[in-house]
TORKEBA-410624 format. One record per atom (N, C-alpha, C): residue number from 1; x, y, z. Coordinates in steps of 0.001 Angstrom, whole numbers, padded with zeros to 6 digits. Layout:
# residues N
(NUM, (X, Y, Z))
...
# end
This chain:
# residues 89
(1, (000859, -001175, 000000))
(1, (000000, 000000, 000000))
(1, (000899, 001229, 000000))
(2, (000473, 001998, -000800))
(2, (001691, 003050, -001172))
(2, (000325, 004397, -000980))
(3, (000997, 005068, 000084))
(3, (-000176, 006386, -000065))
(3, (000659, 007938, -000350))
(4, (000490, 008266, -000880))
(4, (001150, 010138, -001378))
(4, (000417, 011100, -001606))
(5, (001351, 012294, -001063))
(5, (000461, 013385, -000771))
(5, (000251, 013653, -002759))
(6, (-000336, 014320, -002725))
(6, (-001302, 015053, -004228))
(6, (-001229, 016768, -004316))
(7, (-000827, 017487, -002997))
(7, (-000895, 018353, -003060))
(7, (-000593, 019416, -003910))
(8, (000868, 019364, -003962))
(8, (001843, 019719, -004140))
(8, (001607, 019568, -005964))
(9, (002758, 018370, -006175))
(9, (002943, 017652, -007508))
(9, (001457, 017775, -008528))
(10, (000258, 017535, -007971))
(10, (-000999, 017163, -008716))
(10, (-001664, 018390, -008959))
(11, (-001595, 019250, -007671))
(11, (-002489, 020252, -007301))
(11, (-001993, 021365, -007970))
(12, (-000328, 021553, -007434))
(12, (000660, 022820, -007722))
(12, (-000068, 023748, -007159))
(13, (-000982, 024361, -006660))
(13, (-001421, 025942, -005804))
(13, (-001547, 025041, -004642))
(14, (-001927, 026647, -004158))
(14, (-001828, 026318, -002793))
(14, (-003445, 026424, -001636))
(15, (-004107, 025738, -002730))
(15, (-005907, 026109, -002530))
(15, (-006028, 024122, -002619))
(16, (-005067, 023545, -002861))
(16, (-005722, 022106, -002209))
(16, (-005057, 020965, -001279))
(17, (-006294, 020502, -000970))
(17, (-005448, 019358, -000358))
(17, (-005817, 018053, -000641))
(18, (-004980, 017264, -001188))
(18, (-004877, 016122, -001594))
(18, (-004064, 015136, -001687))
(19, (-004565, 013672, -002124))
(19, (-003795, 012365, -001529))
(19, (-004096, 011271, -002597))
(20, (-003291, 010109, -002852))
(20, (-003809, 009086, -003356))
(20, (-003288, 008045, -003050))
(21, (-003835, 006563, -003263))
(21, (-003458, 006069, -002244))
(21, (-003660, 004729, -004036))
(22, (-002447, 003630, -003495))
(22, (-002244, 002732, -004718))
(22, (-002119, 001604, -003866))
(23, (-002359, 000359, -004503))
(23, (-002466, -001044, -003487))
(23, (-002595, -002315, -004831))
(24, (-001983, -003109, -004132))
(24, (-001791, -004528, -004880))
(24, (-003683, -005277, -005239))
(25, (-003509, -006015, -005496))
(25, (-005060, -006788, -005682))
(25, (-005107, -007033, -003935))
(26, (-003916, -007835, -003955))
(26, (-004438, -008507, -002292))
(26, (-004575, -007296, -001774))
(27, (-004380, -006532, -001478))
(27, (-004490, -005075, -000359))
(27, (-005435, -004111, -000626))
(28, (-005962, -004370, -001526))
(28, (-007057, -003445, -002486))
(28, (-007871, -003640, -001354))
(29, (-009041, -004711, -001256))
(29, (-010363, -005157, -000311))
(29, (-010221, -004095, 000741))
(30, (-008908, -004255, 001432))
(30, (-008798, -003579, 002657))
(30, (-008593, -002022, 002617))
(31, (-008063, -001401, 001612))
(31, (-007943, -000152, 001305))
(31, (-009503, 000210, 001456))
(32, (-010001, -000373, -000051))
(32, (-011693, 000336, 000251))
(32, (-012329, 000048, 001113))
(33, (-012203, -000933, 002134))
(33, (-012919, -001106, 003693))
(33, (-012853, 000046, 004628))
(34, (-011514, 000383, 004619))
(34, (-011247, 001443, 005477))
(34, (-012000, 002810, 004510))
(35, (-011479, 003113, 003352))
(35, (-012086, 004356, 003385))
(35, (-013554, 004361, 003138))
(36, (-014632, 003041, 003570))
(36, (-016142, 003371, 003621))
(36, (-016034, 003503, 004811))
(37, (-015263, 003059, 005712))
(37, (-015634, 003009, 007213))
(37, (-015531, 004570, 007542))
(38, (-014566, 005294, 007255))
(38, (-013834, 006195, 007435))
(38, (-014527, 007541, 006741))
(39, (-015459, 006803, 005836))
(39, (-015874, 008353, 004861))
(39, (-015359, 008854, 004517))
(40, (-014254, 008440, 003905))
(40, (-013008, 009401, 003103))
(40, (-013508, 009431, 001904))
(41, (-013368, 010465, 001354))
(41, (-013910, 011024, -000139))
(41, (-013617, 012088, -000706))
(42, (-013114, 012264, -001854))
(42, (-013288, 013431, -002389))
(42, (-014095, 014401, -002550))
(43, (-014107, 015588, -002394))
(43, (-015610, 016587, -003214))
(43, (-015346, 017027, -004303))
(44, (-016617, 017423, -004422))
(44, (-016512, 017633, -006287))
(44, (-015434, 019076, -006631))
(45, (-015211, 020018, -005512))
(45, (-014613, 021267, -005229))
(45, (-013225, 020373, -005362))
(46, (-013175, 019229, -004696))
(46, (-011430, 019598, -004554))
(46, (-010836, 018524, -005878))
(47, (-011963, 017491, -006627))
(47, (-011999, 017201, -007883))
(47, (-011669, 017940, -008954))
(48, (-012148, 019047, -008534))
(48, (-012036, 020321, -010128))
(48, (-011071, 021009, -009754))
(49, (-010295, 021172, -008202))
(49, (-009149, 021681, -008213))
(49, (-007798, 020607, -008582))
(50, (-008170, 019259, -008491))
(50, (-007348, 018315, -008882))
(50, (-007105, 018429, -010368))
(51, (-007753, 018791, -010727))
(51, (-007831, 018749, -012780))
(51, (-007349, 019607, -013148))
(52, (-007822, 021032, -012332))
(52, (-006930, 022268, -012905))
(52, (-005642, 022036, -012768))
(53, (-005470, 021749, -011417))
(53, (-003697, 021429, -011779))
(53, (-003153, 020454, -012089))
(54, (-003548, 019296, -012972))
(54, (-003256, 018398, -014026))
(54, (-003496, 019275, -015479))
(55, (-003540, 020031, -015413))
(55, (-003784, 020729, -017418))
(55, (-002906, 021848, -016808))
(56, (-002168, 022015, -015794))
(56, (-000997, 022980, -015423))
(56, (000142, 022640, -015388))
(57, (000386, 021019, -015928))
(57, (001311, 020520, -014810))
(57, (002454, 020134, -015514))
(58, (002178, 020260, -017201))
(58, (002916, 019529, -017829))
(58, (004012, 021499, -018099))
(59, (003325, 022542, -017651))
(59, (004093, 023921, -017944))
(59, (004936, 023969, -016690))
(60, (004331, 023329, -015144))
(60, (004983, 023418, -014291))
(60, (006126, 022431, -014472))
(61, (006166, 021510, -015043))
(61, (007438, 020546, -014793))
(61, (008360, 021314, -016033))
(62, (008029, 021910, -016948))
(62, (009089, 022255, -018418))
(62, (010361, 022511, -017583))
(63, (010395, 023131, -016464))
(63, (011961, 023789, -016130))
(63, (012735, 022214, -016001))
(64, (011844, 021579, -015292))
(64, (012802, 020251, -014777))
(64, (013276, 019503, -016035))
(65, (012975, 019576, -016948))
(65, (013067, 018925, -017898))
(65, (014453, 018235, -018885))
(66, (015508, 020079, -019266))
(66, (016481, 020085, -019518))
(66, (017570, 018880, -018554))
(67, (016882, 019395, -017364))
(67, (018099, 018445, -016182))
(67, (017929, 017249, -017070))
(68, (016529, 016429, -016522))
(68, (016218, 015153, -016817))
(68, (016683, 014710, -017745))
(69, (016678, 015461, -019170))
(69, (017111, 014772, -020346))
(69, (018532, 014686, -020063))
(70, (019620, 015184, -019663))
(70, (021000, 015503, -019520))
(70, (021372, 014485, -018908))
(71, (020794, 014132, -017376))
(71, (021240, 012973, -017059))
(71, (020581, 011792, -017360))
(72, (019817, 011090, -018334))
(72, (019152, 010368, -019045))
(72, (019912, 010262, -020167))
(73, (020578, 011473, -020871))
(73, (021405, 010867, -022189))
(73, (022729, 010456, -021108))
(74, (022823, 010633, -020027))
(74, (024514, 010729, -019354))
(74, (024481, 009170, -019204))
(75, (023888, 008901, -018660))
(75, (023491, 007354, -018337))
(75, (023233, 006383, -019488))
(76, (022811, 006766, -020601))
(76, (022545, 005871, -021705))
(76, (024037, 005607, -022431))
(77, (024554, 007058, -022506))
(77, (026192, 007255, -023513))
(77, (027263, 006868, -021895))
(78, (027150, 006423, -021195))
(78, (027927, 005718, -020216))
(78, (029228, 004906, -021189))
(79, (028930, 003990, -022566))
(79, (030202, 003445, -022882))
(79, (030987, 004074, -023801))
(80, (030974, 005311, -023855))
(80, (031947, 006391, -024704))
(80, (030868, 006971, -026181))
(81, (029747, 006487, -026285))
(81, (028828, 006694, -027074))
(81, (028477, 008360, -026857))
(82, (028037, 008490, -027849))
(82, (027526, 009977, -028128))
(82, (025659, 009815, -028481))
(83, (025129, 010685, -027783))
(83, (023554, 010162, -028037))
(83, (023236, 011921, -028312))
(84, (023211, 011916, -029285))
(84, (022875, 013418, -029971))
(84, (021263, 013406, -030346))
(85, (020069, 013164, -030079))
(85, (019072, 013590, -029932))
(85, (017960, 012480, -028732))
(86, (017634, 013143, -028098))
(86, (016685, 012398, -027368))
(86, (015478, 012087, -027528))
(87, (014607, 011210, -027469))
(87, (013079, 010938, -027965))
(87, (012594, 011244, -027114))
(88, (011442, 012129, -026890))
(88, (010418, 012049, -025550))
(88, (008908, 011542, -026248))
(89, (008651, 010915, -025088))
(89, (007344, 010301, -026246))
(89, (005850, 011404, -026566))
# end
């Protein structure tokens, strides 16, 4: 069971709060047990703030990007190779 905050990374402002939570088959049953017991739920408010900052998110990451590719070709051209264009899909 793997749970992470959403805030931040998903949300990017600073108007939500959010979480998601990932689980195997076997661990699944018990995940959704607890959150009926628990009434954990999303609202539809913090749904539409989840989306806005998914159609934000791909402008918020552009800076990180340059890095990523740099050490991604560094690691591929590791045996004296030269990797002069990168594919992003």
């Amino acid at each position: 069971i793997s749970m992470q905050a959403a805030t931040k990374y998903i949300g990017g402002h600073s108007d939500i709060m959010f979480g998601t939570i990932s689980a195997n088959a076997k661990a699944w049953p018990m995940v959704t047990e607890g959150i009926r017991l628990l009434g954990v739920c999303a609202g539809p408010d913090d749904v539409f703030l989840a989306l806005r900052g998914l159609r934000t998110l791909s402008v918020r990451r552009a800076p990180d990007r340059p890095q990523a590719d740099r050490r991604r070709r560094d690691r591929h051209a590791g045996g004296g190779q030269r990797l002069l264009r990168l594919p992003r899909p």
